[in-house]
N, C-alpha and C positions, 0 to 999 in steps of 0.2 A: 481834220474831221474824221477822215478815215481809220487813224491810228486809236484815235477818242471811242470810234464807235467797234476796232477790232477790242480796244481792250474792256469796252462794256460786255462786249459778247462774252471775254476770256472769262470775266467777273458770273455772268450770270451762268456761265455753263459748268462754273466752278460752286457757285451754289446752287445750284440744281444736282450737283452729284452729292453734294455734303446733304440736301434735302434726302435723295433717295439713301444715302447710307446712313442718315439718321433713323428714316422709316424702318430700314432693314434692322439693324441694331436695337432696334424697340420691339420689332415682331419676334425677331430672335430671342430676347429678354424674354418675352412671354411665354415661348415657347419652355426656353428652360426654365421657368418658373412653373408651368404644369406640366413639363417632366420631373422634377422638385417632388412636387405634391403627391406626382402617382408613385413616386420610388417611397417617398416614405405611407405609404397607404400597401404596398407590396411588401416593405420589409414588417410593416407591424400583421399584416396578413401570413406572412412567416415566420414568424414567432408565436404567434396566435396556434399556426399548424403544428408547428413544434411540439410546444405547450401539452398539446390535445392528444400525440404522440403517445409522451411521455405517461400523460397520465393518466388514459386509457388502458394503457398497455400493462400500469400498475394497479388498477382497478380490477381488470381482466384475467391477471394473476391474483390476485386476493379474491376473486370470485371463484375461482377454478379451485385454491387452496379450499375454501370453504365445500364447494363442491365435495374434493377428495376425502375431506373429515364427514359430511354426511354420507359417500359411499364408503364408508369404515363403519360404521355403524349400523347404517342398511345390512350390511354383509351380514354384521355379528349379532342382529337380531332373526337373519333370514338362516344362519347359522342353529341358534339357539332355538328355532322353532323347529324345525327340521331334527335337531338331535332330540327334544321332545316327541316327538311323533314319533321316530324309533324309538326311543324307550317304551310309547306306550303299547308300539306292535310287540313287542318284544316280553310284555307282562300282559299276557290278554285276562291273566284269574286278578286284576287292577277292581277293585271294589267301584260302585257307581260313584261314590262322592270322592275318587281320586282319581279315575277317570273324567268328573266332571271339572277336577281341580285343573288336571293338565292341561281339557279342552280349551280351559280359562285363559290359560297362561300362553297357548298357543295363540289364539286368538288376537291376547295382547302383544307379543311380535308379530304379527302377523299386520296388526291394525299401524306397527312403529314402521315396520317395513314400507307401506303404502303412504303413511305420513313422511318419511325422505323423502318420497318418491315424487310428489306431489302436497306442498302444503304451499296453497294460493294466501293470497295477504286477505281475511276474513273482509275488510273495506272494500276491496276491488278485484274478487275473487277471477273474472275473466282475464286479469291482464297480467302476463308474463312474464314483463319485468318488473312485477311487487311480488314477495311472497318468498322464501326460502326453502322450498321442497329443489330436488334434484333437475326437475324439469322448468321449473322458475327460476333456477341460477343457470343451467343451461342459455335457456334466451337472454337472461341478463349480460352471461363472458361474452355471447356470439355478436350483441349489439354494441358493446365497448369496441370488440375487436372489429368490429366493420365502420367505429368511426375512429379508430386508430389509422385499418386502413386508408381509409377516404381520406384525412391529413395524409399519409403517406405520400398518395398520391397526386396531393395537392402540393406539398413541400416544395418540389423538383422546378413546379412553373414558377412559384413565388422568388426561387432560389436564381433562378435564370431572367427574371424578370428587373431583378434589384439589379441585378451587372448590365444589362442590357440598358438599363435605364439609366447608370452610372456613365457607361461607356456614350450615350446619348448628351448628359448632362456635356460631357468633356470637352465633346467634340462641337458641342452648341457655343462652350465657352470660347473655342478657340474661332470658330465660324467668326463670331463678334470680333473677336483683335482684327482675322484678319480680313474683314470683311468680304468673307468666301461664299458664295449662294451655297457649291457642292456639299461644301461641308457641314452647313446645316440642311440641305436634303437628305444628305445622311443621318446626318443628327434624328433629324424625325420619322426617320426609317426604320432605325433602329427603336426609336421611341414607340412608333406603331406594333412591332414585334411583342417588344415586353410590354403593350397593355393587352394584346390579345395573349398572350401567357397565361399574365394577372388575373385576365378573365375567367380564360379556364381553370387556372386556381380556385379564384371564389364561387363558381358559378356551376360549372362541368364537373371539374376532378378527373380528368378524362386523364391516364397515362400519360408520359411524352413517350414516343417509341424507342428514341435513341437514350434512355433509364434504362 
């Protein structure tokens, strides 16, 4: 009876541990399963950043280019009105109706000049980035480049978050073989790091200081 009821024990204390390393092995599963989910929700958040980079940055160049073609021709009408004006000081016995002629002509550089300078979009005259004059493409390159920057700055956590979360997945995986608590405390340690990254990727944009 004795040996009967040590080998019942042996039996139930041997599935009682296959219970709890089943439990384990199913929490652990889950867990690498929404470490899974956030690594690819941080890699397409980094590509996303990337993306926004790239085409910012080429945006913000063809607005500047655009820019430097209207301050060329600002120039050479602010140019052209100014060598008119000395001419006219320069012939004061100029008849009324060719000094009225000049005055004209001045005028119309004068009015090309202030049109670079300023030509708001007639539809939504207040706002800064509609409109083509010099001070309208100004705020348009400086807004591309401040959401260039802000992916930049978002790039770094995304970039650290994907390996973090890789390195999280691995270590979860092997936790399972070898049915190790540590190694998935680790696991999800690692896992907590790169979502708070992630976070400040999509959310902050905050620097990492070591960038």
């Amino acid at each position: 009876m004795e040996v009967k009821e040590a080998a019942d024990k042996i039996r139930e204390t041997i599935e009682e541990e296959r219970a709890v390393d089943e439990h384990f092995r199913r929490r652990a599963a889950v867990a690498i399963g929404v470490m899974a989910m956030l690594l690819a929700i941080a890699s397409l958040s980094g590509e996303r950043a990337s993306t926004e980079i790239v085409n910012s940055n080429i945006q913000a160049s063809d607005i500047w280019a655009f820019y430097q073609a209207k301050n060329i021709r600002q120039t050479a009408n602010q140019l052209a009105a100014e060598e008119l004006e000395l001419v006219q000081v320069s012939q004061p016995g100029l008849s009324p109706a060719a000094r009225a002629a000049f005055q004209k002509r001045i005028a119309g550089y004068r009015k090309e000049v202030q049109r670079f300078e300023n030509e708001p979009d007639p539809a939504d005259p207040g706002n800064l980035l509609k409109g083509v004059g010099k001070k309208q493409l100004t705020a348009q390159a400086r807004a591309l480049e401040e959401k260039r920057d802000h992916a930049r700055r978002q790039l770094p956590s995304f970039e650290f978050a994907q390996a973090l979360f890789q390195l999280g997945i691995v270590l979860g995986s092997v936790s399972i073989v070898a049915t190790s608590r540590p190694l998935l405390g680790l696991a999800l340690a690692l896992g907590a790091v790169a979502m708070l990254l992630m976070l400040n990727g999509l959310f902050f944009g905050l620097e990492l200081p070591l960038i």
